[in-house]
VEXDREN-2710 file (C-alpha; in Angstrom, 1 decimal):
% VEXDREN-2710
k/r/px/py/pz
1/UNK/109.1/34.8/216.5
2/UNK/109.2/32.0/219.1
3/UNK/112.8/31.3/218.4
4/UNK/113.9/35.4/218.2
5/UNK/112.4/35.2/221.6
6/UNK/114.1/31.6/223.1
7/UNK/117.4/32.9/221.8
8/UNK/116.5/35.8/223.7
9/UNK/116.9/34.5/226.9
10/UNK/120.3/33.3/226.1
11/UNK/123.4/34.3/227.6
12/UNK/124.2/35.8/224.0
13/UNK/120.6/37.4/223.5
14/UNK/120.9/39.3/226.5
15/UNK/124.1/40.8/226.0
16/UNK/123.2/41.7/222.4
17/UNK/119.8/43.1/224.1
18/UNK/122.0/45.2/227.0
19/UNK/124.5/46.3/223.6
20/UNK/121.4/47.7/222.0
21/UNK/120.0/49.7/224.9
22/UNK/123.3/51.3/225.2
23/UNK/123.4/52.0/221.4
24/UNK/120.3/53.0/221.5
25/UNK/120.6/55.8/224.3
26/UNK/123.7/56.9/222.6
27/UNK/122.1/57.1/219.3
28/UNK/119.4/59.7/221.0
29/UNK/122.4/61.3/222.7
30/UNK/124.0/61.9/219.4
31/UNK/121.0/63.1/218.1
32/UNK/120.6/65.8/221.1
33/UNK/124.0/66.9/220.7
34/UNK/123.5/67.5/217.1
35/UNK/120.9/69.4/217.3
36/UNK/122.5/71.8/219.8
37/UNK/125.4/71.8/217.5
38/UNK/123.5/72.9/214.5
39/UNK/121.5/75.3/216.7
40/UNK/124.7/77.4/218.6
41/UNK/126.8/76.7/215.6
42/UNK/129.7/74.7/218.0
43/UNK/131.7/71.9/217.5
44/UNK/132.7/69.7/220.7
45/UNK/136.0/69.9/222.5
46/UNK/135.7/66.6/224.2
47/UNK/134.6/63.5/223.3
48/UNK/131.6/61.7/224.6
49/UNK/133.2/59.0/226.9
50/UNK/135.3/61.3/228.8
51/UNK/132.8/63.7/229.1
52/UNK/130.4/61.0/231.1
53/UNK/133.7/59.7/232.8
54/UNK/133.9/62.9/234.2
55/UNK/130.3/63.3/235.1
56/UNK/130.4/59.8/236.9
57/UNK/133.7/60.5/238.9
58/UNK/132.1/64.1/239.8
59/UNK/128.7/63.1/240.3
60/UNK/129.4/59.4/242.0
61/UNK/132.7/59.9/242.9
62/UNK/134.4/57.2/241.7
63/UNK/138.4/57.2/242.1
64/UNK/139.8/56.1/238.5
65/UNK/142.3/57.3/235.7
66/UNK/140.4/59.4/233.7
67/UNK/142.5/59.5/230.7
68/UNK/143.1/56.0/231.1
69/UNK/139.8/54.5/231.0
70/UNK/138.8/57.0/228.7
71/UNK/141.3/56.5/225.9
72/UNK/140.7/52.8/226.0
73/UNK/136.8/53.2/226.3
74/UNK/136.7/55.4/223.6
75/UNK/138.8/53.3/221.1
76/UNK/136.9/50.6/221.8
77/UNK/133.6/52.3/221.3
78/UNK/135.1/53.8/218.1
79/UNK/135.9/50.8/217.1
80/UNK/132.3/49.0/217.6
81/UNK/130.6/51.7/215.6
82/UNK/132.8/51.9/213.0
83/UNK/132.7/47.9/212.3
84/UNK/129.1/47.8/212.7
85/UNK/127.9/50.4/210.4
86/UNK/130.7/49.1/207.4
87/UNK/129.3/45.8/208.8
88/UNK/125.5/47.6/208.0
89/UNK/126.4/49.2/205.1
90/UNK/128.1/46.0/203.4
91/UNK/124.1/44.1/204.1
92/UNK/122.5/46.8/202.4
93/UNK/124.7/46.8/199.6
94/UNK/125.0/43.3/198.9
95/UNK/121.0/42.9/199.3
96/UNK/121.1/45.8/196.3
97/UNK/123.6/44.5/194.4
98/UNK/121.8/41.0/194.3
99/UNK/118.7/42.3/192.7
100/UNK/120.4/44.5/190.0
101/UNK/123.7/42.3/189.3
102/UNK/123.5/39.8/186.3
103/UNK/126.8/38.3/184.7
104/UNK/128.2/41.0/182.9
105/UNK/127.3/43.9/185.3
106/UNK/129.8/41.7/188.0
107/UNK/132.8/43.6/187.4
108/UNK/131.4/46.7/187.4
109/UNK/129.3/46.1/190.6
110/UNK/132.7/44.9/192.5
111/UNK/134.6/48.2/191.4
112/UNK/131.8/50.3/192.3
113/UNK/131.5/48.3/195.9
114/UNK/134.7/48.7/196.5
115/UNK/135.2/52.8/196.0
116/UNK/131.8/53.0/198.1
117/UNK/133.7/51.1/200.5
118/UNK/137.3/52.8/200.3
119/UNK/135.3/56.9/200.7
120/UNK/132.8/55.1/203.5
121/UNK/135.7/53.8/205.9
122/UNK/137.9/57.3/205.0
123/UNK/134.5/59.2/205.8
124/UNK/133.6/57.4/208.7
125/UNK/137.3/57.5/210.4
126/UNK/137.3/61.4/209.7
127/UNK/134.4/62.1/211.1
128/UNK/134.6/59.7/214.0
129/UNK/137.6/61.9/215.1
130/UNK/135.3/63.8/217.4
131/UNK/135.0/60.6/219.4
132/UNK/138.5/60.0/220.3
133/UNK/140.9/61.7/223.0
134/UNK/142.3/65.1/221.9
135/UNK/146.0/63.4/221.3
136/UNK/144.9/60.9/218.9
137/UNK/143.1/63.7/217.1
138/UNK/146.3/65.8/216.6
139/UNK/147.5/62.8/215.0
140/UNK/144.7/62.0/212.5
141/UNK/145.1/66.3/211.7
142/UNK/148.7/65.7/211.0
143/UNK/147.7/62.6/208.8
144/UNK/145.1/64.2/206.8
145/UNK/146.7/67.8/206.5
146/UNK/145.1/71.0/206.2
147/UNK/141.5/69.8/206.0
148/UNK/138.5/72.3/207.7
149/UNK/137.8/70.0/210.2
150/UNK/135.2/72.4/211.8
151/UNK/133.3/72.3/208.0
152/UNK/133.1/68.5/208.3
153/UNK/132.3/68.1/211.4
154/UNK/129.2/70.4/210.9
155/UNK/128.2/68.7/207.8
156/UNK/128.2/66.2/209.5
157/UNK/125.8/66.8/212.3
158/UNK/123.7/67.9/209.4
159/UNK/123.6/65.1/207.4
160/UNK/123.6/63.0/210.8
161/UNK/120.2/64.9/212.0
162/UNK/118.8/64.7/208.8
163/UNK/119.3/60.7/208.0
164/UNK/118.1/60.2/211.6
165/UNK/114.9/62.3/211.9
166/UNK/114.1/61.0/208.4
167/UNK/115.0/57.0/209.8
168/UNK/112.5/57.5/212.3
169/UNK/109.6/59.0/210.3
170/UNK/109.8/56.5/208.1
171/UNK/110.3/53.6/210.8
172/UNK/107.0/55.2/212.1
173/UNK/105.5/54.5/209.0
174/UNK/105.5/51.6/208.8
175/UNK/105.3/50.4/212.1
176/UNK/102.2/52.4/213.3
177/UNK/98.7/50.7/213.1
178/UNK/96.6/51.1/209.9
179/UNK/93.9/53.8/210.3
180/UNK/90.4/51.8/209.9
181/UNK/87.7/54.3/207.9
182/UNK/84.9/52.2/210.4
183/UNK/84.2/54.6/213.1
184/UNK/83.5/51.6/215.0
END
């Protein structure tokens, strides 16, 4: 714990620590909007970092490029959440795959990493559509063809809501303090 905390104050523990505040609020944005997505049956039109582009250049007024910034921004951001939850998903998997693989299950365990792999990334660049600038998302349609997007995308915010109300229940559980029966 002393050296989670000295590499803390390091140049790279406090920008890791500023990265996961920002995650973090966006994680409970995400959430919020979900919610009201579910609720008034919607799908966005815009995605998130234009949206609070705009916001800051009307509420601050700030004089930038609003497409510019936000195309750039939002690839970028794109990007970081894709890598990191492939990134998160291949720890998990390999942590699983140690305690069930033996010699001859090897092969069979690489084949079946790799199509969870292939239908995570297609899954996870489809449905992070949403986040990019409405140009690049006329290309990924063309791409992709004549897929419901609007069916996805809700399933989506489902399965989104879902997986994070149910991460932080049990995140509660076992982080909260045990209940004492002494009434002292």
């Amino acid at each position: 714990m002393q050296e989670r905390q000295r590499w803390s104050m390091t140049l790279q523990g406090k920008y890791f620590n500023v990265l996961g505040h920002f995650f973090s609020l966006y994680c409970m944005w995400k959430i919020l909007i979900c919610t009201i997505n579910i609720v008034f049956d919607r799908v966005g039109k815009k995605d998130p970092v234009t949206r609070g582009l705009e916001i800051a250049v009307h509420w601050c007024g700030f004089e930038m490029d609003i497409a510019f910034w936000s195309q750039h921004v939002s690839f970028f951001l794109v990007g970081c959440i894709v890598v990191t939850s492939i990134r998160g998903l291949l720890l998990t998997l390999t942590k699983f795959f140690y305690k069930i693989s033996s010699s001859k299950s090897s092969n069979i365990i690489v084949l079946v990493l790799a199509q969870i792999m292939g239908m995570y990334f297609c899954s996870s660049v489809l449905l992070m559509r949403m986040n990019m600038p409405a140009e690049y998302r006329v290309i990924i349609t063309q791409i992709l063809g004549g897929l419901h997007f609007n069916f996805y995308h809700r399933w989506f915010d489902v399965i989104f809501l879902v997986s994070a109300l149910s991460t932080i229940f049990v995140l509660y559980m076992l982080h909260r303090p045990p209940i004492s029966d002494d009434p002292l």
